[in-house]
C-alpha positions as CSV (number, residue, x, y, z in Angstrom):
1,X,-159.0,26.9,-14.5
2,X,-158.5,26.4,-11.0
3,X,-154.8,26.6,-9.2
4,X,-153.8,26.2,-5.5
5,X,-151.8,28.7,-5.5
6,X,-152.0,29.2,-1.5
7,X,-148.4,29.4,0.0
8,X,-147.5,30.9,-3.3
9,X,-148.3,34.9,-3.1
10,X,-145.5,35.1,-0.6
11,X,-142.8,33.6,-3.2
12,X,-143.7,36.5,-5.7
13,X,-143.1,39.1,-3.4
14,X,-139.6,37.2,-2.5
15,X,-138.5,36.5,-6.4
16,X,-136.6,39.5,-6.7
17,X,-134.9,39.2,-3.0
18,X,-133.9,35.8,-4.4
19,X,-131.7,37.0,-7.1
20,X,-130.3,39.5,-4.8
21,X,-129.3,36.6,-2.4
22,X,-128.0,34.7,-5.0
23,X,-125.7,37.1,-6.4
24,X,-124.7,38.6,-3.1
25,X,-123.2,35.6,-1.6
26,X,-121.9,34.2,-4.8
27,X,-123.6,31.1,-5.6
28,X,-124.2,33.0,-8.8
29,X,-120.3,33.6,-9.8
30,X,-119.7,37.2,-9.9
31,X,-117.1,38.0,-13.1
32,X,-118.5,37.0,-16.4
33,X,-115.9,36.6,-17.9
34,X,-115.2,33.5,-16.8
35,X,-118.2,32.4,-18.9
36,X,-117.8,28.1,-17.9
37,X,-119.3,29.1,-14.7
38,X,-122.5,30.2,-16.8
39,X,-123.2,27.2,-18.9
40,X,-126.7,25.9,-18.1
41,X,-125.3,22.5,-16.6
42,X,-123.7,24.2,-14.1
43,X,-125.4,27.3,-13.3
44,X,-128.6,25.5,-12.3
45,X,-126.6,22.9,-10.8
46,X,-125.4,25.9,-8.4
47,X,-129.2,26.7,-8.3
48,X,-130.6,23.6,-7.3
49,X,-128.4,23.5,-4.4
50,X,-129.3,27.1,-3.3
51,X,-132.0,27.0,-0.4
52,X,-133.9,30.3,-1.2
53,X,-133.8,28.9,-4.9
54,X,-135.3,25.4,-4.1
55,X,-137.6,26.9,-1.5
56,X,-139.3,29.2,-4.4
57,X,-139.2,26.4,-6.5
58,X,-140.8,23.7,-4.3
59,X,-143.8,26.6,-3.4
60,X,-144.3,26.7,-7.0
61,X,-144.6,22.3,-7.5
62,X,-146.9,22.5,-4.9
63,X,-149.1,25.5,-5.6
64,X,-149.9,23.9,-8.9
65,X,-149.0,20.0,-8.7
66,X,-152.5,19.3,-9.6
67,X,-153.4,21.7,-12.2
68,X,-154.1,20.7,-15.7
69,X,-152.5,22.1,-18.7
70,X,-155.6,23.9,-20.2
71,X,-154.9,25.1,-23.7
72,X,-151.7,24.8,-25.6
73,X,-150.3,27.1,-28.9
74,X,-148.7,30.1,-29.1
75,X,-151.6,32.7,-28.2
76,X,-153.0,30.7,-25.0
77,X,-155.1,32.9,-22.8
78,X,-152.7,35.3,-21.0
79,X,-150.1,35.7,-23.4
80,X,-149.4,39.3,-25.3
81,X,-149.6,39.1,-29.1
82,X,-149.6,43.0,-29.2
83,X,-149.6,46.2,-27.7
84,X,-152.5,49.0,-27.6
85,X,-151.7,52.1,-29.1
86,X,-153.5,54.2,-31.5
87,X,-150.5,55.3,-33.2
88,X,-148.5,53.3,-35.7
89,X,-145.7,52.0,-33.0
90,X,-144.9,48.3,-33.4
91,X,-142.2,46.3,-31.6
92,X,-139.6,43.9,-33.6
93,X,-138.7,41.1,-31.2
94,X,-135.8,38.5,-32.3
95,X,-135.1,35.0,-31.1
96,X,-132.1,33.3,-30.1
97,X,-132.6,29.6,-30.1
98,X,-129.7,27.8,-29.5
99,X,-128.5,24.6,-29.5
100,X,-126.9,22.4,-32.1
101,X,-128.2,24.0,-35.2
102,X,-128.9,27.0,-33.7
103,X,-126.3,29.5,-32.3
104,X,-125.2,30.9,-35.2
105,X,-124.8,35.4,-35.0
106,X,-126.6,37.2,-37.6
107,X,-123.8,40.5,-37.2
108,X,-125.2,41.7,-40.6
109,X,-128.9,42.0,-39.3
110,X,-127.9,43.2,-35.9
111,X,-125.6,45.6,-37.7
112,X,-128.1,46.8,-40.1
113,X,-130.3,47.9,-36.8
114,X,-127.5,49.9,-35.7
115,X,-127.1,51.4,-38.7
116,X,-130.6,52.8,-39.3
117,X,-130.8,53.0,-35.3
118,X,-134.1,50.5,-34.7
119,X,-134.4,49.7,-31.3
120,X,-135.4,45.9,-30.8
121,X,-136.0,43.4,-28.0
122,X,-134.1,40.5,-28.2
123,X,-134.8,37.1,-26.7
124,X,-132.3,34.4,-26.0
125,X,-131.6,31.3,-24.7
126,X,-129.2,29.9,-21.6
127,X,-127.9,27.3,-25.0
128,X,-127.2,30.4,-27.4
129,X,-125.6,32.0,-24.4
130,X,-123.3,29.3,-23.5
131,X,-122.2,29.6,-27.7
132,X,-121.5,33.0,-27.7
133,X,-120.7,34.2,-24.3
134,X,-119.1,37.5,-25.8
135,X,-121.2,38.2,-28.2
136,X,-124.1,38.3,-25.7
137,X,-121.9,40.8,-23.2
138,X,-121.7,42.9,-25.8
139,X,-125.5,43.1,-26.7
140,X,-126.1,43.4,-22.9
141,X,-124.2,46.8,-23.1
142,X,-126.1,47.9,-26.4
143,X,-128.6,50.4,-25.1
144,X,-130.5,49.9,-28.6
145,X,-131.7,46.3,-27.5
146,X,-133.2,45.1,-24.2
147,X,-132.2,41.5,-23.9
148,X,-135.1,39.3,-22.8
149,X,-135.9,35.7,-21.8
150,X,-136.4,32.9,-24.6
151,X,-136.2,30.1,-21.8
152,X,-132.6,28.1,-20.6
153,X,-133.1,24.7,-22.9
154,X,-135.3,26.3,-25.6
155,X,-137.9,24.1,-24.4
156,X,-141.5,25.0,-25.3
157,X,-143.2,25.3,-21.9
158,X,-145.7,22.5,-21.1
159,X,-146.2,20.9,-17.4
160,X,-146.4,17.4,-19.1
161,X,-143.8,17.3,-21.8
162,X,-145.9,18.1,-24.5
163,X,-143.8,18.5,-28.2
164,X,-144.1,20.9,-31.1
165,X,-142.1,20.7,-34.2
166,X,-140.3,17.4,-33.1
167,X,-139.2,19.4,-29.7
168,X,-139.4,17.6,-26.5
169,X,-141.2,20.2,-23.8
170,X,-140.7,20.6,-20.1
171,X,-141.9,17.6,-18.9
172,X,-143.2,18.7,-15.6
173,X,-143.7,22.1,-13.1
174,X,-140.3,21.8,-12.4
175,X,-138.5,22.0,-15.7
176,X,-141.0,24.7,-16.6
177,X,-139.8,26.8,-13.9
178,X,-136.2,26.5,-14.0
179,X,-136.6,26.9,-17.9
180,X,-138.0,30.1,-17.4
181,X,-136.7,31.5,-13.9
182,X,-133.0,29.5,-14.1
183,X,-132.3,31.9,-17.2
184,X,-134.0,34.7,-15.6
185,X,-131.5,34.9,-13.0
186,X,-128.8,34.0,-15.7
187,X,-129.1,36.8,-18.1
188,X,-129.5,39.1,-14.7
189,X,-126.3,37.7,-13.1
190,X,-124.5,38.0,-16.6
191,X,-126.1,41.7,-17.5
192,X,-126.9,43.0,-14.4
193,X,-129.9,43.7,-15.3
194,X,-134.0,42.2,-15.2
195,X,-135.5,40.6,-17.4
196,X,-139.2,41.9,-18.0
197,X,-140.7,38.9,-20.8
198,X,-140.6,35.0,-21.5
199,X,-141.0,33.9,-25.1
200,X,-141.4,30.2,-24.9
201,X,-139.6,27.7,-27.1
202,X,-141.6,28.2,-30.5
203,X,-144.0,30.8,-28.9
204,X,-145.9,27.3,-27.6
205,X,-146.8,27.0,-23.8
206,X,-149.9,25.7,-22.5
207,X,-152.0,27.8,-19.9
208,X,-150.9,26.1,-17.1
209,X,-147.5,27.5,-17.6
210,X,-148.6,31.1,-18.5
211,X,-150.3,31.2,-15.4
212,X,-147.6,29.9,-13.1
213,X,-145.4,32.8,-15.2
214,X,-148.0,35.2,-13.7
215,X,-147.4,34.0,-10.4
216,X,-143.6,34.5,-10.4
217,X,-144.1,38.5,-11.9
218,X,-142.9,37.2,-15.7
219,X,-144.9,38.1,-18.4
220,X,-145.6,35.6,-21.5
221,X,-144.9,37.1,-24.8
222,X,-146.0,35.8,-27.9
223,X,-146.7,37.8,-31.5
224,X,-148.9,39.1,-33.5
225,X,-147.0,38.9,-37.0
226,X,-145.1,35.6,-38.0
227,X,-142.5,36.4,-40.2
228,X,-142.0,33.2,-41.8
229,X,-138.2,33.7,-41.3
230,X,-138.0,30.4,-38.9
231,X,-138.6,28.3,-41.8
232,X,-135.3,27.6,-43.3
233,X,-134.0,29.4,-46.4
234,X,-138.1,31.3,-46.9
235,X,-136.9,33.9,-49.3
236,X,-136.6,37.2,-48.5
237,X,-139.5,38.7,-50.8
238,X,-142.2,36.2,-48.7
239,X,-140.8,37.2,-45.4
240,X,-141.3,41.1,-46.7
241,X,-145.2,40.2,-47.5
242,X,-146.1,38.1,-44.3
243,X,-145.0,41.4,-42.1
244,X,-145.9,44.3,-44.2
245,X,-149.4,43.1,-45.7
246,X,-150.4,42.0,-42.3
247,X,-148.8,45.1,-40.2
248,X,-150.6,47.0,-37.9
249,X,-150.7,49.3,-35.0
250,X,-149.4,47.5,-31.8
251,X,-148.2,44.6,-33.9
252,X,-145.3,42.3,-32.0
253,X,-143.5,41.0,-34.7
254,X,-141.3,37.4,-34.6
255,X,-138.1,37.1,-36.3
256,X,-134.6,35.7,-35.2
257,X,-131.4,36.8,-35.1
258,X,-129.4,33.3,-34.9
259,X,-129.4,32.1,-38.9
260,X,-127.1,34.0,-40.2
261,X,-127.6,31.8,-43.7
262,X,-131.4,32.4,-43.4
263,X,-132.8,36.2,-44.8
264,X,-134.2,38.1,-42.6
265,X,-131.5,40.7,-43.0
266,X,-131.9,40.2,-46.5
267,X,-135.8,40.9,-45.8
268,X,-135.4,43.6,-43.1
269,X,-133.4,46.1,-46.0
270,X,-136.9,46.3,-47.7
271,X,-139.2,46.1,-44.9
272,X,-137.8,48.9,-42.7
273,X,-138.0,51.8,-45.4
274,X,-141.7,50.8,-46.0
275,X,-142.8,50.7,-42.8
276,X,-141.2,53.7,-42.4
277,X,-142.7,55.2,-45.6
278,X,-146.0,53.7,-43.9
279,X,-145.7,56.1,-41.1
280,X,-144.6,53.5,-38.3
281,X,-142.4,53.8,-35.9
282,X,-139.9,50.9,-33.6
283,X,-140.2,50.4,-30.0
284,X,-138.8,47.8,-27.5
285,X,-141.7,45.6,-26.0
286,X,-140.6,47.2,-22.7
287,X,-141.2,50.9,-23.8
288,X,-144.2,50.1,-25.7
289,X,-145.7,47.8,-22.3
290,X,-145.1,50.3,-19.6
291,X,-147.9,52.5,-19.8
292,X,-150.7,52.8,-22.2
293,X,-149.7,55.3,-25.5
């Protein structure tokens, strides 16, 4: 595929002086607490009207206004299903979708991976977020988990609207960037802290996108091992299979931590002591992406 991407190498090297801006002279509020000043609505409202926001933004529209989609799924070129390593490390990642059947807390699954001490990456949404503002303060101080970007809408990321699973997608290169780099700068003005990976709405995003990622420093996550635990009620014994009969070194496995009335808790009591009887070991993506083990 072929991108104009001219104009746009200086807006990589600016993304991170961006945030800085925007936090520094408050068009990002500065006390979370005061979580209404968060909600999506209004936090890329404040964006939108930010200069060095819309400037990085409008490079972006440009660079790429007439590139094509190229593929579309959920392991597009460009997007990391896994991890090399020739040890048995593998990295349990856990959605946060959001939205109106979707912002529910699984405490007894986050709980549980205190308890046996696994570390985990965790991706959410600006919708889940805005549902549980305190719940998601106190996971950005959990050193256990690194909290990660699952997009502000929980919109799969196309750049012309394509759907999955009855879900609209980002209709154009502007929703796709501000539903990857509007949350971005959300969870960092909220945790004070960056934001490394984007899991797309339902791990779809055409190539397009993934490239355009690229260009702003993000880097598209996917997986390697599909739980199953997405599809409502899947009992906990199936959910064991898909992930321990298909385990393997490097693997990224998908779960989520926002059904509380699904089972992967339920499923993650039996799975951990095997893989741990199996010899593997749990790594955030961030530790286990850093350098080569």
């Amino acid at each position: 595929m072929q991108f104009k991407l001219k104009n746009i190498l200086m807006s990589i090297h600016m993304r991170n002086i961006t945030a800085f801006i925007l936090l520094q002279f408050a068009v990002i509020p500065s006390t979370p607490q005061n979580s209404k000043d968060y909600t999506n609505a209004i936090f890329l409202n404040k964006l939108n009207k930010d200069t060095s926001y819309s400037t990085l933004k409008n490079r972006i529209i440009s660079g790429f206004a007439q590139t094509k989609p190229g593929a579309w799924g959920e392991s597009v070129p460009g997007v990391i299903t896994r991890f090399n390593t020739q040890n048995k490390y593998i990295a349990f990642t856990f959605d946060a979708c959001g939205g109106k059947n979707g912002i529910g807390y699984d405490i007894e699954l986050i709980d549980f991976l205190h308890k046996e001490q696994i570390p985990a990456t965790l991706f959410i949404t600006g919708k889940w977020i805005d549902a549980n503002f305190s719940t998601f303060l106190r996971l950005c101080r959990d050193t256990l988990f690194e909290i990660e970007n699952h997009g502000l809408n929980h919109k799969p990321c196309s750049v012309d609207g394509k759907s999955i699973y009855g879900i609209p997608g980002t209709s154009n290169i502007a929703e796709a960037y501000d539903e990857i780099e509007a949350n971005a700068l959300k969870i960092k003005a909220i945790a004070k802290t960056s934001t490394h990976f984007y899991r797309s709405a339902t791990a779809y995003i055409d190539e397009a996108c993934v490239t355009m990622a690229g260009k702003m420093g993000v880097r598209v996550v996917g997986f390697q091992i599909l739980s199953g635990d997405a599809v409502p009620f899947t009992p906990a014994p199936i959910i064991e299979e898909n992930v321990i009969k298909k385990i393997k070194p490097g693997a990224i496995v998908i779960m989520h931590f926002n059904h509380p009335e699904w089972n992967t808790y339920e499923a993650m009591k039996n799975i951990v002591p095997n893989l741990r009887q199996m010899g593997y070991t749990f790594v955030r993506l961030n530790d286990a992406l850093a350098s080569p083990k």
